[in-house]
C-alpha positions in Angstrom: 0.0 0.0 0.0 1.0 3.7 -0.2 -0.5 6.9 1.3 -1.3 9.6 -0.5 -3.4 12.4 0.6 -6.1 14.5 -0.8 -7.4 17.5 0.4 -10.3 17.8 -2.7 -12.0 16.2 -5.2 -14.6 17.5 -7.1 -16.3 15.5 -9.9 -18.5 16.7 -13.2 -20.3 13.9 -15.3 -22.0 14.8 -18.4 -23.8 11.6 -20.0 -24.5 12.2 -23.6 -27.8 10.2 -24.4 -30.7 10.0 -27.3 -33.4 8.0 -28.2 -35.5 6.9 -30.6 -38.7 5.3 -31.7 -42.3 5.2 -29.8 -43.3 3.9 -26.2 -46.9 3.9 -27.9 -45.7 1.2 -30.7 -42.7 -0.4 -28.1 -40.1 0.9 -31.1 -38.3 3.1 -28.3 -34.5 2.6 -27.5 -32.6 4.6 -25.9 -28.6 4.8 -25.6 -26.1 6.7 -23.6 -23.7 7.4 -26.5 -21.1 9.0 -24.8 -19.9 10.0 -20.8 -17.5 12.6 -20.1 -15.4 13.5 -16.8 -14.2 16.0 -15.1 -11.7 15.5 -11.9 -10.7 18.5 -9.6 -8.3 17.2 -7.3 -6.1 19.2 -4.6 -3.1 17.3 -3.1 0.4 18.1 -1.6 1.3 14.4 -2.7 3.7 14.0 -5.3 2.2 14.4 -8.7 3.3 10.8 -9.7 1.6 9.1 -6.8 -1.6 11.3 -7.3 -1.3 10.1 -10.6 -1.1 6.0 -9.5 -4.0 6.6 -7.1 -5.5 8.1 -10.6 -4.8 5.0 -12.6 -6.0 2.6 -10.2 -9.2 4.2 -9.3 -9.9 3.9 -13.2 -8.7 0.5 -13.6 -10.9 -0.1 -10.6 -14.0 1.2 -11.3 -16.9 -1.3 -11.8 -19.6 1.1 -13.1 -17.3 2.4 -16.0 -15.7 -1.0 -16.9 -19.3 -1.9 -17.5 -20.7 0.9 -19.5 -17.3 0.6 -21.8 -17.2 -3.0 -22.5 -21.3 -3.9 -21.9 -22.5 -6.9 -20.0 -25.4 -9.1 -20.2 -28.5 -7.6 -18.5 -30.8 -11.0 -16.8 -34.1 -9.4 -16.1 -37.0 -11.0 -13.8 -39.8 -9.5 -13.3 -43.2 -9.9 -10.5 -46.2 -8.4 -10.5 -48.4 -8.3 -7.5 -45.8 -10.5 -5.7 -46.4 -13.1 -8.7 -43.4 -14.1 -11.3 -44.2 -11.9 -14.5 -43.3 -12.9 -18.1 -43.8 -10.6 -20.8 -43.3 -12.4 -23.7 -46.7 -13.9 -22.5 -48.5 -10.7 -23.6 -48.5 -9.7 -27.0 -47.7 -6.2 -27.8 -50.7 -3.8 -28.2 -51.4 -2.0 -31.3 -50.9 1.9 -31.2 -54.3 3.9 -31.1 -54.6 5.4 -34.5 
């Protein structure tokens, strides 16, 4: 392990979505097409460790290894505490 102190860190996230489609005719998608970040950080560390601590937080993170590579998604649903399948209802047609 090594120490290195910070004093500050200050985050911005900007998420850069669209979609697409209708909710009426279940067409919609919806994607997240780009994330950007913004780190304020205050330290009296050495640069080069601030740096590593950097790296590894990156390296680290879960959430953002996810959204950059995708995973599966498993979804289960229940309704009125009963297990739900969807695909057992056909989709409705959109009111004209």
């Amino acid at each position: 392990m090594f120490k290195v102190e910070l004093t500050k860190v200050r985050s911005h996230i900007i998420a850069h979505e669209m979609a697409e489609g209708s909710a009426i005719e279940e067409s919609i998608y919806g994607k997240c097409t780009g994330i950007e970040t913004t780190y304020e950080i205050e330290s009296p560390s050495d640069p080069a460790l601030v740096a590593k601590v950097i790296r590894n937080a990156r390296k680290a993170c879960m959430i953002g290894n996810t959204v950059s590579v995708g995973v599966p998604i498993e979804d289960s649903f229940t309704l009125n505490g009963a297990s739900f399948d969807t695909e057992l209802y056909p989709k409705t047609e959109a009111p004209a």
